[in-house]
N, C-alpha and C positions, 0 to 999 in steps of 0.2 A: 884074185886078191893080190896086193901087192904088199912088198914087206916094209920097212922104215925101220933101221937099225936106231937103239936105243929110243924108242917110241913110247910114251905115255899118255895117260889117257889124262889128259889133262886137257882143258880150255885154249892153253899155249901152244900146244900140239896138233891140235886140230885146225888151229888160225892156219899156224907156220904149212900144213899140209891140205889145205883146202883145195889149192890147185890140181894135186895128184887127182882128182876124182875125173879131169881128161883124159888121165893115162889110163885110170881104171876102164874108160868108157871105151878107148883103144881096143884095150886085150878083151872086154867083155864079145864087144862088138864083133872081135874076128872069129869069137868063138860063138859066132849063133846066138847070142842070147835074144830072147824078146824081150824083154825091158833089164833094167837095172836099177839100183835103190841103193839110197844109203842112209841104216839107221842110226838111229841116235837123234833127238831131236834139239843137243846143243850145238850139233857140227854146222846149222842153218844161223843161231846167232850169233854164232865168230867169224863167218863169211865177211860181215860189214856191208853184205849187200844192201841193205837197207830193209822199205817193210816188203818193196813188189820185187825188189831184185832176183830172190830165190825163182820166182816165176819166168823170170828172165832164163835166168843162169839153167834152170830145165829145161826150158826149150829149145837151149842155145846147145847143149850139150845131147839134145834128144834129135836136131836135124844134123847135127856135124857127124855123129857116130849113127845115123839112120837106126836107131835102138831109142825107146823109150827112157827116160831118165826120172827117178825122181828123190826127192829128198824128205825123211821120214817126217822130220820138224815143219816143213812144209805143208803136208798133208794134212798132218795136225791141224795146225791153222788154219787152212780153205775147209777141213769140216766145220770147226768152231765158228768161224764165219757164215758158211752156208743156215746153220743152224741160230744164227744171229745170238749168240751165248754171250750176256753181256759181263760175268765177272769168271773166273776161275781161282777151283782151291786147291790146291796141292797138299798130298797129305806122302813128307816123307822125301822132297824131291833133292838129285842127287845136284854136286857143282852146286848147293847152294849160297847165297844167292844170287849168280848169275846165271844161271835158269830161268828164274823165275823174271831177271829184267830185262833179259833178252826176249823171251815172250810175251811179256808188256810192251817191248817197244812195238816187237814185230806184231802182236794183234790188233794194238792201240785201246786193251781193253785192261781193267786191273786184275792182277794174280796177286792170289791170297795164299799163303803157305806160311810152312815154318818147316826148320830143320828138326829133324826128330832125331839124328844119330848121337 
């Protein structure tokens, strides 16, 4: 794990530190791991990668550090896709709402929520 002095979990913080997750992939990698992951499934839509880049950005980090990689936001979405789910409802979801348009952009499918706090 790696630390980030005065770090929030905020949307802004996650952009600004998206890159760290090479470094993570570093120190994972020298310690033996078989795969690595990162949850949270809004750290995929502040990347900017776009909707395929996260697929990218795993792979790309999954041959450079010879350690599997993946991204939990990610995952999400290649089920929801495999299973061809054509709307989603969110009941409760947090960072709203940019959660929820970040996973509209990245499924290309409509998400249905509201904030409940």
């Amino acid at each position: 794990m790696l630390h980030v002095p005065n770090y929030a979990h905020g949307l802004v913080h996650r952009k600004q530190n998206f890159g760290m997750m090479g470094n993570f992939g570093h120190c994972m990698s020298r310690n033996s791991v078989d795969v690595r992951g990162q949850v949270g499934s809004d750290w995929m839509h502040t990347s900017e990668l776009g909707v395929e880049g996260p697929r990218q950005h795993c792979a790309d980090l999954s041959d450079k550090y010879e350690t599997r990689f993946h991204l939990a936001g990610y995952a999400i979405l290649e089920a929801l896709r495999a299973m061809t789910i054509e709307q989603i409802t969110l009941n409760g979801p947090y960072q709203w709402p940019d959660w929820r348009q970040g996973m509209e952009a990245k499924l290309g499918r409509p998400v249905i929520g509201h904030d409940t706090a």
